[in-house]
Phi, psi and omega in degrees: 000135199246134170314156176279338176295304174321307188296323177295324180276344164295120168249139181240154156237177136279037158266345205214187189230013176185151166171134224195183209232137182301326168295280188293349168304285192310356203255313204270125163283126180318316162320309195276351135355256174315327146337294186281332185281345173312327212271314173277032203249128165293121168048186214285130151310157169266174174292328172296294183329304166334291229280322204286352180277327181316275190291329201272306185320318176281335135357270197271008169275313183291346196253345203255340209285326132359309151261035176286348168267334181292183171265072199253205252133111168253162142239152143273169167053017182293139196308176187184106150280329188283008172247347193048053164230176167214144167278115194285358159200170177191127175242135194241109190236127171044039166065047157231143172255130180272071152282134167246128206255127168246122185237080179284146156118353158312107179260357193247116160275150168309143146291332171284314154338294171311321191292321206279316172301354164285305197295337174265343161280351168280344189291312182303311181260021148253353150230005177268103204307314183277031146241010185307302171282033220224136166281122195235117177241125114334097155236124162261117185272083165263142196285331181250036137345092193275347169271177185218147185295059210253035176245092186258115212174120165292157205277189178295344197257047178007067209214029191028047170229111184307155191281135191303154164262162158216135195210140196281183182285338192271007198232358171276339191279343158313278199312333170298330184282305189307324170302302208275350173255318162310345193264315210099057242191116166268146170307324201294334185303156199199157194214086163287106173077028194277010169262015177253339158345108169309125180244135178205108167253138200249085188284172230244180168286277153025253165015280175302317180305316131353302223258316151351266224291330191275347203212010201023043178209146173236046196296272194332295222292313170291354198286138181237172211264166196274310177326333203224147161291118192265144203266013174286335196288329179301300168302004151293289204285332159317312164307295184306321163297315180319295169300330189293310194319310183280353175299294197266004203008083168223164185251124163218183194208113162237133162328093204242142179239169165162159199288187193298168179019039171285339169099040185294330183302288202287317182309287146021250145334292200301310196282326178310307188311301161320311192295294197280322164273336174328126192352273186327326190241056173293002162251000131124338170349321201218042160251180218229135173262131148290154183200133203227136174261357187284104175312313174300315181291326174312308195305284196311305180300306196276348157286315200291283213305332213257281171338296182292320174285327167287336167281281187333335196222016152350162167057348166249046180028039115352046201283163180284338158274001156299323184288321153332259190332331178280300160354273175309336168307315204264332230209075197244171167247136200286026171270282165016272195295347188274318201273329162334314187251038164241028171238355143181103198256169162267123183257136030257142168307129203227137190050016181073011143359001205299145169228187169249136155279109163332315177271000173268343183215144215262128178301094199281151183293341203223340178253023182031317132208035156263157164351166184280334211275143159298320232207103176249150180230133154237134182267156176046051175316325188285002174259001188274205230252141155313135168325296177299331184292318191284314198301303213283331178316299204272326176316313170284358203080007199164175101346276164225072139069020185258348167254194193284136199252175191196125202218139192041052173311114175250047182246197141261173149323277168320317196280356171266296176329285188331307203287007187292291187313331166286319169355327210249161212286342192239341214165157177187143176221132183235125167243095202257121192286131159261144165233129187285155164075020173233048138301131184232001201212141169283146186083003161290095227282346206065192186296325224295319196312297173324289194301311191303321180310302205281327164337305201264304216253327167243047178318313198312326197287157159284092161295109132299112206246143169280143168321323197286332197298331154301041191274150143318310213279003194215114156057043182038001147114070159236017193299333185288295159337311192262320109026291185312342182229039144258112191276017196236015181272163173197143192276152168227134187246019180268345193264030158233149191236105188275353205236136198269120187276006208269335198258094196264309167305343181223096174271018166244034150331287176319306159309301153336278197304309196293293206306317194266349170270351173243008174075015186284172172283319194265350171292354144307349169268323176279338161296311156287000185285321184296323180272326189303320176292352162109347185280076179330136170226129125271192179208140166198163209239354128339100167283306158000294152280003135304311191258003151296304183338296209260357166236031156278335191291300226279126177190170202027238190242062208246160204242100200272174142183182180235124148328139155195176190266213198232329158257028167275137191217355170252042183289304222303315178287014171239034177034041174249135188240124171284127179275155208290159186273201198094125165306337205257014167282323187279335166290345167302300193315294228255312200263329174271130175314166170279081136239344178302076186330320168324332191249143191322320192286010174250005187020066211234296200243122188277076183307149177249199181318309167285332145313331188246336179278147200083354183253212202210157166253146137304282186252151194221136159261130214220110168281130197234142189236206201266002170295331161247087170263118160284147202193095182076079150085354228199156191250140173237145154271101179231149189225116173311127177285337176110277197319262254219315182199148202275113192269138179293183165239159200275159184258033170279103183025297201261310169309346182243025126274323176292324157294330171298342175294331178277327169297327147306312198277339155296311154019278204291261207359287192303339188284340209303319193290134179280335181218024178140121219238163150192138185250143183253097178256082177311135201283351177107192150226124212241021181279121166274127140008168112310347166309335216079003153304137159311120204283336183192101216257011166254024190208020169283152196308334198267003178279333182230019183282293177000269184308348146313309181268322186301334143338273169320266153015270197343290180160352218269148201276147194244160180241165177222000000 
């Protein structure tokens, strides 16, 4: 029970779960304490929790005593929605902001540990507004720690946020005096209202997803500051079709666009969630699958997420492919979901046919033989599969021809989804996430595959189409064209997410890449708009020195790797190996700590294209190899014979698809990072035989000086 003096002096938000004033903190009996932290604790405390709440109140009652007369500040439990954590204190002393991380019963620190209390003061000083300007110390506190930490020094990136200290318990109220006289840190200082503070976090996919499946809401995680574009007006208006769509039992499909890393994945997420939890449709009838065709990303997600729900539910004989499987309910790769209904169809296909066979598939009363979800979101609709890929695919069974095989298959991808989805007798919503300029695989059909599907064969559906679509960079700017004698579309400028949420210091990346990759006049202007903003881009022609770059970069658990395209073939002598392709290599890479070889952060195997999209980096190196040269202004194409030598790509139809594919794929490459690049362009080897032969005639210097200077010319900063 909390005293009415307390309740009058107690400020609660829902950020945090106790914060008080140094005075009414120190005044106030440890019960009643404790009391408020119970009381606001989403569900039952665990006894650890209890006890560790316990010992840190008696703790910092004894330790604060020193300043009990100042204007100080505590809060417990303050919130991290984008880590789906909370900082188990925060002291706001003399304008200095304190996390203190407590790992009682510990005599040892952790590295991981160490990580975790950096990640929350970097959290705090990129998105917490009133801490920006602020100095933020890091402490990690294992209680029984007999040494103490006096190397108090900001880090290299002069941005006041300190390198952690660590310190046992009986040595922390030492270290606070010692921080506050190294600082200079005067009493008269003050942090007015900061725990009323705008918090806008721009979270990884990863992140967000998580923070989805564990709390279904992505309120926190999404709020951006009024000034910048929010993926909320998109999941709105998406919802809304949605509801209309079951209103009126009409079937419709919309087109959502937006530049890289704008969050089309979590808009995405976000709507499956909404959709599939919401009050009303608790038996899920009318719930909405994510569906993705990128295989690394599916992999990656449905791992992480699937590690957190077995750790939430440790100890209740729980295994980890139960949590997997649950996963995959909500979370599929759109092969999956393709073949699910092409197991039951009538085989062998006839006149060009597809039917449902009756005895293959069991009849639902009010939906007729589709899938249970009502509401499918496909990401990265513009990779799905051409007519000729799925046919000659399906033709064989397979990859390799070991599954149900279907000959004279007559759709595309698409136009076999869409029809999965009519299937069903009352309603329907198809929402396909587009990213423009990013096909990356030959048999990748683009947009072009949609429109024609709905033309020809589901005049009946309703279209919603982004404003943007109509781009060059989606369906070669003919959307309109393929468009015009459909009387059932209608535009929207709510279904483009114009602003890159991945790059929270640079939302005009994407600009900077589309301008320098196309050779414009103005990428020397996005580029200082880019870098001005705190986003690094360099150059260096050193892999070495790339890989100090990044990991000079780098802190708490922030995530480096090296990049290379997919027809890159000449590492090995810079001790770079291209990670192997198989999903569960990209859940290493991605998903294992730096204590791990295994993980990007050792930057030994280098992911391409088909490995990184739709996911993130912190910091990225993007290697760039002799597949692409620049030369007079203008992109040369080359493709490794594997032996000996690099082959032009041909200027034929198909040759001029494989190059738009390889210009996308530096696209994604260039795209990855949130908070900085440097790209490595290598010198070649300009060493002769004794013969006088090039010592190494697939890595000469003219292969890769063009693209070297032309790099350079932009204004981007070379490192030495």
């Amino acid at each position: 029970m909390v005293s009415n003096k307390t309740q009058d002096l107690y400020v609660m938000t829902n950020r945090c779960l106790y914060h008080a004033s140094f005075k009414v903190f120190l005044s106030s009996e440890k019960m009643e304490i404790l009391g408020i932290l119970h009381d606001h604790y989403h569900g039952e405390a665990l006894t650890t929790t209890h006890e560790a709440w316990k010992g840190e109140i008696a703790l910092m009652q004894e330790v604060l005593q020193p300043w009990a007369d100042e204007a100080g500040e505590i809060v417990f439990e303050y919130d991290i929605p984008r880590l789906g954590k909370r900082i188990d204190v925060v002291l706001l002393l003399r304008g200095i902001i304190f996390c203190l991380e407590f790992k009682v019963g510990q005599k040892d620190a952790l590295q991981a540990d160490v990580e975790q209390v950096m990640d929350y003061a970097l959290d705090l000083k990129n998105f917490h507004r009133f801490s920006h300007d602020r100095m933020i110390v890091p402490i990690l506190i294992p209680t029984n720690y007999e040494r103490v930490s006096s190397d108090f020094r900001p880090s290299v990136y002069d941005d006041a946020v300190y390198n952690p200290l660590i310190v046992g318990a009986s040595q922390l109220q030492q270290l606070l005096v010692h921080v506050l006289e190294h600082a200079g840190a005067t009493a008269s200082a003050s942090i007015d209202n900061w725990i009323i503070s705008p918090y806008t976090p721009t979270p990884t996919i990863i992140e967000a997803a998580r923070t989805l499946y564990e709390s279904h809401s992505v309120e926190d995680i999404t709020r951006h500051e009024a000034d910048k574009v929010s993926t909320d007006a998109t999941i709105d208006y998406l919802l809304r079709i949605i509801d209309q769509s079951k209103r009126n039992g009409q079937k419709s499909i919309c087109f959502v666009t937006g530049v890289p890393g704008a969050g089309k994945t979590l808009v995405g997420l976000d709507v499956a969630i909404k959709q599939t939890y919401k009050e009303e449709n608790s038996s899920k009838e009318d719930g909405a699958v994510y569906l993705s065709g990128n295989g690394p990303l599916v992999a990656v997600l449905t791992e992480a997420l699937a590690r957190d729900n077995y750790k939430k539910n440790a100890g209740q004989g729980k295994r980890l492919s139960d949590s997997r499987r649950e996963v995959r309910e909500f979370i599929q790769i759109i092969h999956r979901y393709r073949d699910n209904m092409l197991a039951k169809i009538k085989n062998p296909v006839e006149n060009g046919r597809v039917e449902i066979d009756p005895e293959k598939a069991v009849k639902m009363e009010s939906a007729g033989y589709g899938e249970v979800e009502h509401v499918a979101i496909f990401d990265e609709a513009q990779r799905s599969w051409t007519h000729k890929r799925i046919a000659d695919y399906l033709k064989r069974g397979g990859t390799y021809g070991n599954k149900l095989k279907v000959p004279n298959f007559p759709f595309s991808e698409a136009e076999f989804l869409i029809w999965s989805l009519d299937q069903r007798e009352d309603w329907a919503v198809i929402i396909c996430l587009v990213g423009g300029g990013q096909e990356i695989n030959t048999g990748e059909a683009g947009i072009t595959a949609w429109i024609e599907a709905l033309n020809h064969r589901f005049k009946h559906w309703q279209v919603y189409i982004s404003n943007k679509l109509t781009e060059p960079e989606y369906a070669e700017g003919k959307v309109n064209e393929l468009l015009q004698e459909n009387g059932k579309v209608t535009f929207s400028d709510s279904l483009h997410l114009a602003v890159s949420l991945r790059s929270f210091r640079a939302e005009r990346l994407s600009s900077f890449v589309h301008s320098m990759l196309s050779f414009s006049n103005d990428a020397p202007y996005w580029y200082k708009d880019v870098t001005a903003k705190g986003y690094p881009i360099v150059l260096t022609r050193d892999m070495d020195k790339a890989r100090q770059w990044l990991r000079s970069k780098a802190r708490g658990s922030q995530q480096t790797g090296v990049l290379v395209s997919k027809v890159a073939a000449r590492f090995k002598p810079l001790a770079v190996n291209i990670l192997a392709q198989g999903d569960e290599n990209a859940v290493h890479w991605f998903l294992e700590d730096k204590t791990d070889i295994r993980s990007s952060n050792y930057l030994e195997d280098a992911a391409t294209e088909i490995q990184v999209q739709g996911l993130e980096l912190d910091f990225a190196c993007v290697l760039w190899d002799a597949d692409m040269r620049c030369t007079n202004g203008h992109w040369e194409y080359f493709k490794f014979n594997g032996k000996n030598k690099w082959n032009p790509v041909a200027n034929t139809p198909n040759g001029q698809e494989e190059k738009k594919y390889m210009l996308n794929a530096y696209r994604v490459l260039l795209t990855r990072a949130r908070q900085g690049i440097v790209i490595c362009v290598p010198s070649g080897n300009n060493r002769l035989t004794p013969e006088g032969f090039p010592e190494d005639a697939t890595r000469l210097p003219e292969f890769y000086n063009g693209t070297y200077e032309y790099l350079k010319s932009l204004g981007i900063e070379e490192i030495w």
